[in-house]
C-alpha positions in Angstrom: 47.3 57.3 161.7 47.2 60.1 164.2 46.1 63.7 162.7 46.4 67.1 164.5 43.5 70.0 164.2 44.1 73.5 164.5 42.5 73.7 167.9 45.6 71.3 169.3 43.2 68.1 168.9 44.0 65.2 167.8 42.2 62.2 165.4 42.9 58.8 164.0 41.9 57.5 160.9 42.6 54.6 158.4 46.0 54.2 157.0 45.0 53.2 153.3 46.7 51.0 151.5 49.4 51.7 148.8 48.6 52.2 144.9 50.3 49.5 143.1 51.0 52.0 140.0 53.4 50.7 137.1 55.9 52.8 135.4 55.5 53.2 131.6 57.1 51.0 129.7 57.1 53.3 126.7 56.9 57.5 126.3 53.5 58.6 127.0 51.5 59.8 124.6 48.7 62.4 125.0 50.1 65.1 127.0 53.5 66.6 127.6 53.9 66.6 131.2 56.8 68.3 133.2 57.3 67.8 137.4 58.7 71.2 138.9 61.3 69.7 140.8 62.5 70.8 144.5 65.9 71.0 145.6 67.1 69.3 148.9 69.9 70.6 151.1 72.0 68.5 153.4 70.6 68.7 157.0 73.4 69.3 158.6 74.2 72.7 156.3 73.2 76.3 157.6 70.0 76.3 156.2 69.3 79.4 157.5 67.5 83.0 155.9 70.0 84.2 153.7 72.8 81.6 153.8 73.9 79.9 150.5 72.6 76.9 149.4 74.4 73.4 150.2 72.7 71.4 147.7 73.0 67.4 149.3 73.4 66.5 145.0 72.8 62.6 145.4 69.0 63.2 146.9 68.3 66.0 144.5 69.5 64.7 141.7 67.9 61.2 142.6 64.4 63.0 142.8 64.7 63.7 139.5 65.7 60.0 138.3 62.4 59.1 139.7 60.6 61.8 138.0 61.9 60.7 134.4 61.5 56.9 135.4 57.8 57.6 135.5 57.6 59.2 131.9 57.8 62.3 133.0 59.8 65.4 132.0 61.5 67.5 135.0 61.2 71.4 135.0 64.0 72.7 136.9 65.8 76.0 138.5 62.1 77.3 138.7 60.2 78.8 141.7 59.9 74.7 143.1 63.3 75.0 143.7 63.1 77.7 145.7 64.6 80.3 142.9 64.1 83.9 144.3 63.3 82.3 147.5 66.6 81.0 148.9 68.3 79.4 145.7 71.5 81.7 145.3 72.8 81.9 141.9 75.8 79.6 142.1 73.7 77.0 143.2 71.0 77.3 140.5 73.9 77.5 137.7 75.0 74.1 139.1 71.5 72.8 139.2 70.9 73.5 135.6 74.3 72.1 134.6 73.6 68.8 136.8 70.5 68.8 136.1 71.0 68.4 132.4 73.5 65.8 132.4 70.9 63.6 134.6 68.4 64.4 131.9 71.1 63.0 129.0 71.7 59.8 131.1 68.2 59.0 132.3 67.2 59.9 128.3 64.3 62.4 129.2 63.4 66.0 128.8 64.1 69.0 131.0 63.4 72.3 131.3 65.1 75.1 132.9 64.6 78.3 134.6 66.0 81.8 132.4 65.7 84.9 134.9 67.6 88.1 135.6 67.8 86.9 139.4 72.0 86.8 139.4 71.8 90.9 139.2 72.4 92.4 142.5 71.4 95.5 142.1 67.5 96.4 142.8 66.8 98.3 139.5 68.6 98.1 136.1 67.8 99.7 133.0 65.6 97.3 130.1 69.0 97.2 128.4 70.3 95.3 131.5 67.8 93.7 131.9 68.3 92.3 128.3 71.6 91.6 128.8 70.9 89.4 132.5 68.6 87.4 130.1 70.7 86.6 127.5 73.2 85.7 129.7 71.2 83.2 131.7 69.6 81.9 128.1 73.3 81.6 126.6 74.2 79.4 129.1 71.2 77.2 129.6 71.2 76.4 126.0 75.1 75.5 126.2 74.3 72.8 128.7 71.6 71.5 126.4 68.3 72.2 128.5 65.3 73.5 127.6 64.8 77.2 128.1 61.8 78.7 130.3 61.6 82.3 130.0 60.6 83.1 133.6 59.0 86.6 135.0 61.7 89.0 136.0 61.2 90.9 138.7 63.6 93.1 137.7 61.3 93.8 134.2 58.0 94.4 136.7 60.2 97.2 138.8 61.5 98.5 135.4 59.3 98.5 132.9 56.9 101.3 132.6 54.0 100.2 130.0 53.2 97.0 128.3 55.6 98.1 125.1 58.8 97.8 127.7 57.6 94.4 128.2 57.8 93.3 124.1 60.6 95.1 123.7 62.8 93.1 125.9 60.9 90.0 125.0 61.4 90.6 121.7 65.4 91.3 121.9 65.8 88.4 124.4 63.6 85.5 122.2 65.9 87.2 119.2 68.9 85.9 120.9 68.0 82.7 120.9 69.0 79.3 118.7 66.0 77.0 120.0 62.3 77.8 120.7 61.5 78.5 124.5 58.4 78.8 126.9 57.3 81.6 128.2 56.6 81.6 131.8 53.3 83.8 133.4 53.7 83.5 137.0 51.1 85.1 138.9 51.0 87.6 141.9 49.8 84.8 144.6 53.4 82.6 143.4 55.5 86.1 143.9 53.9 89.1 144.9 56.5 91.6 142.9 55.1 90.2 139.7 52.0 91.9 140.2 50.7 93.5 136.5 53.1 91.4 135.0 53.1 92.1 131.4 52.0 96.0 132.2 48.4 95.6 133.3 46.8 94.4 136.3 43.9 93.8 133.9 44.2 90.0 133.0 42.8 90.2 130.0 45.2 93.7 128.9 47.8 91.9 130.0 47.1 88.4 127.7 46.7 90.7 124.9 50.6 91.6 125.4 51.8 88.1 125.4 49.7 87.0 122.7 51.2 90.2 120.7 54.8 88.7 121.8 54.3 85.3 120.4 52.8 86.3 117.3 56.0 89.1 117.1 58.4 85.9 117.1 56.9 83.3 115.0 59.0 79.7 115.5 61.0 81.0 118.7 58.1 80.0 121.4 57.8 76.2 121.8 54.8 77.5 124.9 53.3 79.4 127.3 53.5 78.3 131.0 50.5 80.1 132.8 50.5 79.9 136.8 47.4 82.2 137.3 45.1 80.0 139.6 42.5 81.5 136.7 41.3 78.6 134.7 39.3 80.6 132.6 42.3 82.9 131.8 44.5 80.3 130.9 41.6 78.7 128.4 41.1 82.3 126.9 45.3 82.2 126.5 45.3 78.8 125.1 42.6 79.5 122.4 44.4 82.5 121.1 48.0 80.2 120.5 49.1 78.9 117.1 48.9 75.7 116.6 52.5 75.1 117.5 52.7 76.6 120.5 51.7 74.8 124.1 49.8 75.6 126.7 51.6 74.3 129.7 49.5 74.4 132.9 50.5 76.0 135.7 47.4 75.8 138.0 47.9 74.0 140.7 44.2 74.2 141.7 42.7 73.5 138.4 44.9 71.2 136.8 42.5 68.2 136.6 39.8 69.9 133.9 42.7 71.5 132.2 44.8 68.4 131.1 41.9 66.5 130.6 39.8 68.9 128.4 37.7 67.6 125.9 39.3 63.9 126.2 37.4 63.8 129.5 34.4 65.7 129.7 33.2 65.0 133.1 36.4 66.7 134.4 35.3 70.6 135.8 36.8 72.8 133.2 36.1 76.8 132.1 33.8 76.7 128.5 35.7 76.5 125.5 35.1 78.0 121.9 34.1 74.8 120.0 36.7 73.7 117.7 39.6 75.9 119.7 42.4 73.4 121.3 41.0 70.7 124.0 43.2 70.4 126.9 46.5 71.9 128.5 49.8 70.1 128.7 51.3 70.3 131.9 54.1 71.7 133.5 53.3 71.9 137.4 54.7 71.9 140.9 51.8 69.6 141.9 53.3 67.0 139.8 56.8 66.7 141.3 54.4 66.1 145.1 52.3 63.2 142.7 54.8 61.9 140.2 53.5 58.4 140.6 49.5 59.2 140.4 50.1 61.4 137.4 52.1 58.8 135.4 49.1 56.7 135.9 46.2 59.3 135.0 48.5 60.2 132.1 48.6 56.3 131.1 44.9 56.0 131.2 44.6 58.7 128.4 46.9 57.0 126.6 45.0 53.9 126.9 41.8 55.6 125.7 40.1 55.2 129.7 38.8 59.1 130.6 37.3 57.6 133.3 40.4 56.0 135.1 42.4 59.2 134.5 39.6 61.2 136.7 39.0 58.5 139.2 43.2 58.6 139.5 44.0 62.6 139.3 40.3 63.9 140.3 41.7 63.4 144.1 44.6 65.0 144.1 43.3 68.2 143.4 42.5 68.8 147.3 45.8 67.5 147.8 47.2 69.6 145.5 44.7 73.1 146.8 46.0 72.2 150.3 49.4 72.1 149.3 49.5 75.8 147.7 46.9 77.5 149.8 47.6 80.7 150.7 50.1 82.5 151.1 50.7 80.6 148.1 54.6 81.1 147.4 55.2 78.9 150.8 53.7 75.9 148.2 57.6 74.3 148.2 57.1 73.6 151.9 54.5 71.2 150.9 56.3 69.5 148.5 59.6 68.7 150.2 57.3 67.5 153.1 55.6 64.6 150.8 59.2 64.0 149.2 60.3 63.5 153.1 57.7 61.6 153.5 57.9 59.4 150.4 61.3 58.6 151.4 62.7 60.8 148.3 64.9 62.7 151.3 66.1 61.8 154.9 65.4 64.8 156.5 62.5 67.4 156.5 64.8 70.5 155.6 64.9 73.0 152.7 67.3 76.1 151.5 67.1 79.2 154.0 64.5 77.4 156.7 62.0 77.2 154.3 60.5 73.8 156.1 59.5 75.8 158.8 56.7 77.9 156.8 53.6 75.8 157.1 52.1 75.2 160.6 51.4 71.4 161.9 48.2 71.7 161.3 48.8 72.6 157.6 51.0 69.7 157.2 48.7 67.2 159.3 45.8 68.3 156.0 48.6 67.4 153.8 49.3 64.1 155.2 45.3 63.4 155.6 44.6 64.3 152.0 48.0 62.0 150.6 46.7 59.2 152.2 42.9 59.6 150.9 44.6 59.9 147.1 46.7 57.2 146.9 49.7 60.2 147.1 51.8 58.4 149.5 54.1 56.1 147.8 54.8 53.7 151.4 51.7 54.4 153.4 54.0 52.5 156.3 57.2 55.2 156.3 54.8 58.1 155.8 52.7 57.5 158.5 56.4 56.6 160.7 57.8 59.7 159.7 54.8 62.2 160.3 54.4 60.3 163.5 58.0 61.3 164.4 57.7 64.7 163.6 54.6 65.1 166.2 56.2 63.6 168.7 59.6 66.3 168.5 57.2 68.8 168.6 55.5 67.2 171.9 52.3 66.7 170.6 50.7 63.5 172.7 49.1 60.9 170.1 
């Protein structure tokens, strides 16, 4: 298979074969896991910067077949599918509503996105801001999907110390009728989130959402953290009650993190000894490696820590590749390996978003699927990826 450096040069190595994983035959076991799922628009829309999204329903909705016919849950309407980053809010109403009725058919879990992204204006007051919430919340649990609280980018421009942040917390979880998770996305996923929960001081700032969960005892089912800041996210989880989750969000650190103390040789941050041992996951990455994490996930349940590291451990360069910086451009990579594992027929995303990652940057990807078993026909992959270097002239 042909591979194309950042100088213009290119390199051939060893096609490797196919990983014969087997879907679960029952509900796994020892970890929760959700896939953030992508959306895929029909190539021959106007997938152009600031166009509304044409949603090509059969592939998308078919992506997320596959995810539940691997055990997995799907998390949906979140910043995978390109929410705040070409998703317009029609579209993501009909994804949640679609997306919910796939989950009743297939019989598995989903998750949804609950922002304040369907208010035009730039700034609102906290009492709007409320309001945009509850709205979105209202009608995600109508549909019968799992709420995730997400960071609004309104409440960063709005609020003015960490008590604005619990306060509209507070009134929003209030107006609820089923626990949610609480999502912490970091400034490297969306640069407007920066001091997110009214510090820039990590630490300051996990002391607010620890004082929001405790302020709403029975309404929090978790807490997604998408830091990149393994060490963050096991001071977070430590601090949780016992029924509240820690859903991973790090991309780069995910390995240690769901393994925890089930899998020792796994690189993970110290814990406090007797404080919770691993992370559940929620996690772009997973919706790029459906297949390998079903099978790392099935090895914990069959007591083998040593087959779920030799499985995931891999992936993690895959995974570092596929949301190195500038970070938020991380849904490139994954609607290139769905392309490339045949999940769509055409390279193409919402607003041009394909076009965000270099050759080069894809070429890594491609090189790092095949060396962890990520690329579910080794055979198409390498066809298609060949395909694409040959549109864009490049001599093999």
């Amino acid at each position: 298979m042909s591979l194309l450096d950042p100088t213009g040069s290119v390199t051939r190595v060893a096609l490797e074969e196919g990983a014969s994983f087997t879907r679960p035959s029952t509900p796994l076991r020892s970890r929760v896991a959700y896939a953030a799922a992508h959306v895929v628009p029909h190539a021959w829309a106007d997938n152009t910067p600031g166009r509304a999204a044409e949603i090509d329903w059969d592939a998308t909705l078919g992506f997320r077949r596959n995810v539940y016919r691997w055990g997995l849950g799907v998390a949906d309407a979140m910043d995978t599918a390109q929410r705040n980053m070409g998703l317009d809010p029609a579209a993501v109403r009909e994804l949640i509503r679609r997306s919910a009725e796939v989950a009743r058919e297939e019989g598995g879990s989903v998750v949804v996105g609950v922002n304040t992204d369907h208010v035009e204006d730039h700034l609102i007051s906290l009492e709007e801001i409320i309001g945009a919430y509850t709205d979105q919340l209202h009608f995600t649990e109508e549909q019968g999907a799992g709420p995730v609280l997400m960071a609004s980018r309104h409440l960063a421009r709005a609020a003015g110390s960490p008590a604005d942040y619990e306060r509209v917390y507070n009134a929003v979880l209030a107006s609820g009728t089923a626990p949610v998770v609480l999502h912490w996305l970091g400034a490297a996923f969306d640069p407007e989130l920066a001091g997110y929960f009214g510090s820039r001081d990590g630490q300051e700032a996990a002391e607010v959402l620890i004082r929001i969960i405790e302020a709403n005892p029975g309404r929090i089912a978790g807490v997604k953290m998408s830091l990149l800041d393994a060490a963050s996210e096991v001071w977070v989880r430590e601090r949780l009650p016992a029924d509240v989750r820690m859903f991973t969000g790090d991309d780069f650190n995910y390995v240690g993190l769901i393994g925890g103390a089930d899998v020792p040789d796994a690189p993970q941050p110290e814990r406090t000894a007797g404080a919770r041992a691993h992370s559940d996951a929620l996690l772009g990455a997973f919706a790029a490696i459906t297949p390998v994490a079903s099978a790392a996930i099935q090895a914990l349940d069959a007591g083998d820590p040593a087959r779920y590291l030799a499985l995931l451990g891999p992936t993690e360069a895959l995974s570092r590749q596929v949301f190195a910086a500038p970070t938020y451009f991380y849904k490139t990579g994954v609607a290139f390996l769905a392309w490339l594992n045949g999940h769509q027929t055409a390279f193409q995303m919402v607003g041009g978003l394909h076009s965000a990652r270099s050759l080069p940057h894809l070429s890594e990807i491609v090189r790092l699927a095949n060396a962890s078993r990520a690329l579910e026909n080794p055979e198409l992959a390498a066809a298609r990826w060949h395909a694409l270097l040959d549109l864009n002239g490049v001599t093999r």
